[in-house]
Structure formats: structure tokens, C-alpha cells
C-alpha positions as CSV (number, residue, x, y, z in Angstrom):
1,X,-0.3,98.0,19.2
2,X,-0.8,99.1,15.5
3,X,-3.8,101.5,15.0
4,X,-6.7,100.4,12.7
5,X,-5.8,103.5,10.2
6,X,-2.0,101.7,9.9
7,X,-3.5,98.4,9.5
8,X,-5.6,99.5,6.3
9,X,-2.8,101.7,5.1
10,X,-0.6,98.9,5.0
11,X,-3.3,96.5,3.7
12,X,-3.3,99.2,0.5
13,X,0.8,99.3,0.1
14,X,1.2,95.3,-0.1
15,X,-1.9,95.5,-2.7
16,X,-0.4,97.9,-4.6
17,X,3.5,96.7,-4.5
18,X,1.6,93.2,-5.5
19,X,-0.3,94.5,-8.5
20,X,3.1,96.2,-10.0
21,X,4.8,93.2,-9.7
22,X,2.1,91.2,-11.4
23,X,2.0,93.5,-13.9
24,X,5.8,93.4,-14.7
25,X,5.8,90.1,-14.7
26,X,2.8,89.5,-17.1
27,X,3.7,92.3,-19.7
28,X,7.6,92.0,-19.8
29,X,9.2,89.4,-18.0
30,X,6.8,86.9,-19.9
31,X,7.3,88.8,-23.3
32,X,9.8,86.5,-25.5
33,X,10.2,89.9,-28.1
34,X,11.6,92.1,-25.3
35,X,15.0,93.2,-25.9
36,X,17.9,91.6,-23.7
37,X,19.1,94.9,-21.7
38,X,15.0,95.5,-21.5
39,X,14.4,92.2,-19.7
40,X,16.9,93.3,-16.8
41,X,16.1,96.2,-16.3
42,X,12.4,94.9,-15.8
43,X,13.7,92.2,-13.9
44,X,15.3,94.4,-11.5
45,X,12.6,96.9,-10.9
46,X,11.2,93.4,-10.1
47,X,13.4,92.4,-7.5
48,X,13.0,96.1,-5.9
49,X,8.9,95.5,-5.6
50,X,9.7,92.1,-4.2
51,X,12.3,93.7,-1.5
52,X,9.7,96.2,-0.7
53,X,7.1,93.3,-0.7
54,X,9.3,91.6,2.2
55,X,9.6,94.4,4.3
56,X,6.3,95.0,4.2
57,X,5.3,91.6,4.9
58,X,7.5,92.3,8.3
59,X,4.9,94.7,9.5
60,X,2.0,92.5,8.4
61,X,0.4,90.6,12.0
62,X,-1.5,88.7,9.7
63,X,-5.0,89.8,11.4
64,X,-7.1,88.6,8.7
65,X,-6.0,84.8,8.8
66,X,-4.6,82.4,6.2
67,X,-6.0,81.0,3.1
68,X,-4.9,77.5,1.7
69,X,-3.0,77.6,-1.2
70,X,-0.9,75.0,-3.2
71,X,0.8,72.2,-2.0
72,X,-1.2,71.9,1.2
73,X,0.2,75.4,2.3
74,X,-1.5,78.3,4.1
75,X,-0.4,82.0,3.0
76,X,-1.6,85.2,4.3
77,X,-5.0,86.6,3.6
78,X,-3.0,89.9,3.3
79,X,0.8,89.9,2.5
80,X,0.9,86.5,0.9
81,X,3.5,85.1,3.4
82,X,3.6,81.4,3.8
83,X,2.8,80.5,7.2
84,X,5.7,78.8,9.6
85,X,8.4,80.1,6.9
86,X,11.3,82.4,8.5
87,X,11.9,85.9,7.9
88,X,15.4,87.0,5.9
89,X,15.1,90.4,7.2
90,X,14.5,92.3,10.7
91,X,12.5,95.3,11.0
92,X,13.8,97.0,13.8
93,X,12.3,100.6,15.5
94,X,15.2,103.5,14.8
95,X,15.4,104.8,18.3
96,X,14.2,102.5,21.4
97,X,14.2,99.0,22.4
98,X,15.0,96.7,19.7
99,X,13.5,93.2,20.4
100,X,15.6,90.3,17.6
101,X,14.4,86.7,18.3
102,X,13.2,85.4,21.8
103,X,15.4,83.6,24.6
104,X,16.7,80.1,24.4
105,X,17.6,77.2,26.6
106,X,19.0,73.8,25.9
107,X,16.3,71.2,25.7
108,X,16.6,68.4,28.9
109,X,17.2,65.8,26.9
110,X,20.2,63.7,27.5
111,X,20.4,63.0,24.2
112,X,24.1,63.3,22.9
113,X,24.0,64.3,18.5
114,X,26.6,63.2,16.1
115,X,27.3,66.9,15.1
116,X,27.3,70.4,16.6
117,X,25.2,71.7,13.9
118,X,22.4,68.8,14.7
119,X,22.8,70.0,18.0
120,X,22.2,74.0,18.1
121,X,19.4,75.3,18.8
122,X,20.4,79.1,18.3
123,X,23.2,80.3,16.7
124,X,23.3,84.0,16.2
125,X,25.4,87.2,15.8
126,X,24.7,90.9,15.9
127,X,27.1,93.7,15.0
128,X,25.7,96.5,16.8
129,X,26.7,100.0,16.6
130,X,30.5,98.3,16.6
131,X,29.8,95.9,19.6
132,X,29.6,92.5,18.6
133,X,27.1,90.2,20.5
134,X,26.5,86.4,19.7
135,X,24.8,83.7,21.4
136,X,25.3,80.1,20.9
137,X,22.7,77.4,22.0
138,X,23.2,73.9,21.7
139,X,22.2,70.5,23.0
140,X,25.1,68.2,23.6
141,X,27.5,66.9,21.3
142,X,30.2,64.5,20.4
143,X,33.6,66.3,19.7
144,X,37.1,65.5,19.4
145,X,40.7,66.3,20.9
146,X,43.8,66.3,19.7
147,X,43.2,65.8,16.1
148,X,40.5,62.9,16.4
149,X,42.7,61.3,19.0
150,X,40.1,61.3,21.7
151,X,36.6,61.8,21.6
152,X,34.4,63.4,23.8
153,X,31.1,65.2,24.6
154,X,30.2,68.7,25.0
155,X,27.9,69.8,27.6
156,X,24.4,71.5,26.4
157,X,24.4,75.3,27.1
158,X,24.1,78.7,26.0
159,X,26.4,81.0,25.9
160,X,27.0,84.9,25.4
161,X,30.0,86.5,23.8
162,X,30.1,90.6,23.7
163,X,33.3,92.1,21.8
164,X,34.3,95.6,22.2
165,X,37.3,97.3,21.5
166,X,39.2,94.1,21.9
167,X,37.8,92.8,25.4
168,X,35.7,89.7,25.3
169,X,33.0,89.5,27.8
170,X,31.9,85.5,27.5
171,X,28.9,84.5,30.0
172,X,27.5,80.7,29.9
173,X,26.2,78.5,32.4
174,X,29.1,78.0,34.8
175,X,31.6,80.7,33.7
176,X,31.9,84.3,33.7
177,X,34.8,85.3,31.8
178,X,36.5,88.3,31.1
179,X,39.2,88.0,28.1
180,X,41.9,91.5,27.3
181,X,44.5,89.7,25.2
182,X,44.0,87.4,22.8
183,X,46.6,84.4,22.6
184,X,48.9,84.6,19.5
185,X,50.0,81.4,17.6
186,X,52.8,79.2,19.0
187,X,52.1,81.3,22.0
188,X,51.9,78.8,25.7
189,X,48.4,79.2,27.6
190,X,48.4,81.4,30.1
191,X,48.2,81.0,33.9
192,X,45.2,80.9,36.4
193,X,45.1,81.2,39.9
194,X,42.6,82.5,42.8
195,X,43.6,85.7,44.4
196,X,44.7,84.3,47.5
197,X,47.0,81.8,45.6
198,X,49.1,85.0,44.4
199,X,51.6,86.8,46.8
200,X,51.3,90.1,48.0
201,X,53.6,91.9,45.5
202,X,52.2,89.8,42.7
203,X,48.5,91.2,43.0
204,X,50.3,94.9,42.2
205,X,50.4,93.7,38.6
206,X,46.5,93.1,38.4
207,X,44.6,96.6,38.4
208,X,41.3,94.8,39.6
209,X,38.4,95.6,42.5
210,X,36.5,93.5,44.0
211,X,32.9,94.9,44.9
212,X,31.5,93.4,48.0
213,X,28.8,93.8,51.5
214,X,29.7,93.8,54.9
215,X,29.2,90.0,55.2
216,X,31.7,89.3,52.4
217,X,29.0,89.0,49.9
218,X,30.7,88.8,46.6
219,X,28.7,91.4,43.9
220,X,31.1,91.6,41.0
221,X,34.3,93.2,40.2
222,X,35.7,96.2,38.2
223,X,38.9,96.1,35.4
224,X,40.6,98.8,35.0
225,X,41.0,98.7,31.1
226,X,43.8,100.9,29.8
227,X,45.6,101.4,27.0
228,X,49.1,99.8,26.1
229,X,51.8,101.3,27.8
230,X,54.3,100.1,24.7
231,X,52.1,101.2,22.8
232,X,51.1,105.0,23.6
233,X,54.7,105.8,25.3
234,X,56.2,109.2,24.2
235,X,60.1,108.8,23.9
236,X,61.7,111.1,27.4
237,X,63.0,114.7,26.0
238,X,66.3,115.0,28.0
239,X,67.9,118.6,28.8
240,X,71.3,119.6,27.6
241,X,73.4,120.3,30.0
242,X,75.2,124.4,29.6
């Protein structure tokens, strides 16, 4: 919770980042005389105070209420923000938890839209510290095979991709799924079977454990992920024979 000595602190920054700006804009940027490579420069010290506005405006909980303002609006007693309007920026703590966003679910309604976009609810990405996460949440939808050919619907759900180091971890409501090659172009679809589908000899190919109780309680399995053979193979040094 913010302390009452941050809270005034950072009613004083926003009133001070707001009175520069007002003053730029009412002494230069207004000024028809001002010289051409004058104006942008004052117009960019501009844009700075309104960057630093936004960020501040990110800290602001908006404890003193809103005021009504033009066009039926309310803003901010305090940063000036515009009440229900989304943020462009994050402001996110350096070291701990980082909380982005809250959780989302598709809605029940069996309504099917024309369009994915008019469908999603949440569609999101995150490159963090080089893992990629996104999640995608959508009502359903009316799609198409095969070029137009056939049309169908796509279920409602959310789903949850993580990338690193090219392995794709993709969790949604029905399907777990686990991806260590990507398919190229022209290239056919890989196989699937259950383990018990594959011979003996056949499971030697697949470096995989599967974690499990004494009442064959399934709990989740282990991939061993190495790196290409092809790739990091050192050509053999052979001995000449004397």
C-alpha cells in the first residue's frame, strides 16, 4: 500500500510536470514568431513532459476522485486521466512479482461472431527476459477450411503459448502440448500415437518419463531436451597406422 508521504510526493511531481507543459505550450508552441527548428525543439521537450506525465499517471490510484470535465467525461482530481480509458504503458516493480492484466475466461454465451477479432476477449504477448508468453481469449467464431471451401466454427477458449529456445509449451482447455520442431513448408504432418500404440523398440527413439503414484496416478512427464546431434557432432580423428 502506498504511504501518505508518496501519495503527496507524487501529487507535487504530476503538478509540477503539468505546469511545464502548460507553460511550453502557452509561451512557444502557441507563438506564430517562433523560429521553425525553435518550435521542435519545444515541441519535443513537450512530448518528454507528456511521457513523464503518463508514467506518472501509472502510479496515480486516483484517491481524491474525479471531476467532470468536457464532453460528459470524468478526469482525475489529480493526474488528469480520463476515467475508463486504457493505459499504453505498464509500470512494472524491477525485482519481484510483476502482476500485467488480470485472468480471463470465455464468456457462456453460445453466441457464434462473424470474426475472430469480434470474438477475443484477450489477446496478449509478453517477451520476457527472452521467453515469450501469450495468451489468447476468445468467444466462438466462424472460420474457414481449405481456402473458404468449408466453413466452420471455433470453440471459445483460452489458451497459453510459452517459447523458449525453440520449444513451444501450448496449454488450452483440452490440450496440453509440447512442440520441439517446428514443421517446415511442403513438409507432411507428423504422426501421433499413444505409447502403448508404439512397439517396444520404437519407444527407444523417444527420451521421455512418465511421472506417476503407486495407483497409476498420472502426474506429468519429463523431455529430455538436447541439442542436435547433426548439429554439434565433431568429425572422428582417426590414427595412422606406423
Amino acid at each position: 500500500m502506498t504511504s501518505p508521504s508518496t501519495k503527496i510526493q507524487l501529487k507535487k511531481d504530476i503538478s509540477r510536470v503539468i505546469r511545464c507543459m502548460d507553460f511550453i505550450s502557452e509561451n512557444f508552441l502557441r507563438d506564430e514568431k517562433v523560429v521553425k527548428k525553435k518550435l521542435e525543439m519545444y515541441y519535443d521537450i513537450y512530448q518528454s513532459l507528456a511521457t513523464a506525465w503518463e508514467f506518472y499517471g501509472l502510479q496515480c490510484k486516483h484517491w481524491d476522485g474525479f471531476k467532470r470535465v468536457r464532453d460528459g467525461k470524468q478526469a482525475c482530481r489529480i493526474c488528469g486521466k480520463i476515467k475508463g480509458t486504457d493505459d499504453s504503458f505498464y509500470l512494472l516493480p524491477a525485482q519481484g512479482e510483476k502482476t500485467i492484466g488480470k485472468r480471463t475466461v470465455p464468456t457462456n454465451s453460445r453466441k457464434v461472431f462473424p470474426t475472430k477479432k469480434e470474438a477475443t476477449i484477450t489477446y496478449d504477448s509478453i517477451n520476457f527476459h527472452g521467453a515469450e508468453l501469450k495468451v489468447d481469449v476468445h468467444n466462438m467464431y466462424k472460420s474457414t477450411l481449405w481456402r473458404g471451401g468449408h466453413e466452420i466454427t471455433i470453440a471459445a477458449q483460452r489458451g497459453v503459448t510459452l517459447a523458449e529456445r525453440g520449444v513451444e509449451y501450448s496449454v488450452d482447455d483440452h490440450l496440453i502440448k509440447v512442440e520441439l520442431k517446428k514443421r517446415e513448408k511442403g513438409q507432411k504432418p507428423p504422426y501421433g500415437h499413444f505409447p502403448w500404440e508404439l512397439r517396444k523398440k520404437e519407444l527407444h527413439h523417444f527420451p521421455v518419463i512418465f511421472e506417476f503414484d503407486d495407483k497409476l496416478n498420472f502426474y506429468g512427464l519429463t523431455i529430455f531436451h538436447g541439442k542436435d546431434k547433426r548439429k554439434s557432432r565433431r568429425p572422428e580423428r582417426r590414427l595412422k597406422k606406423a
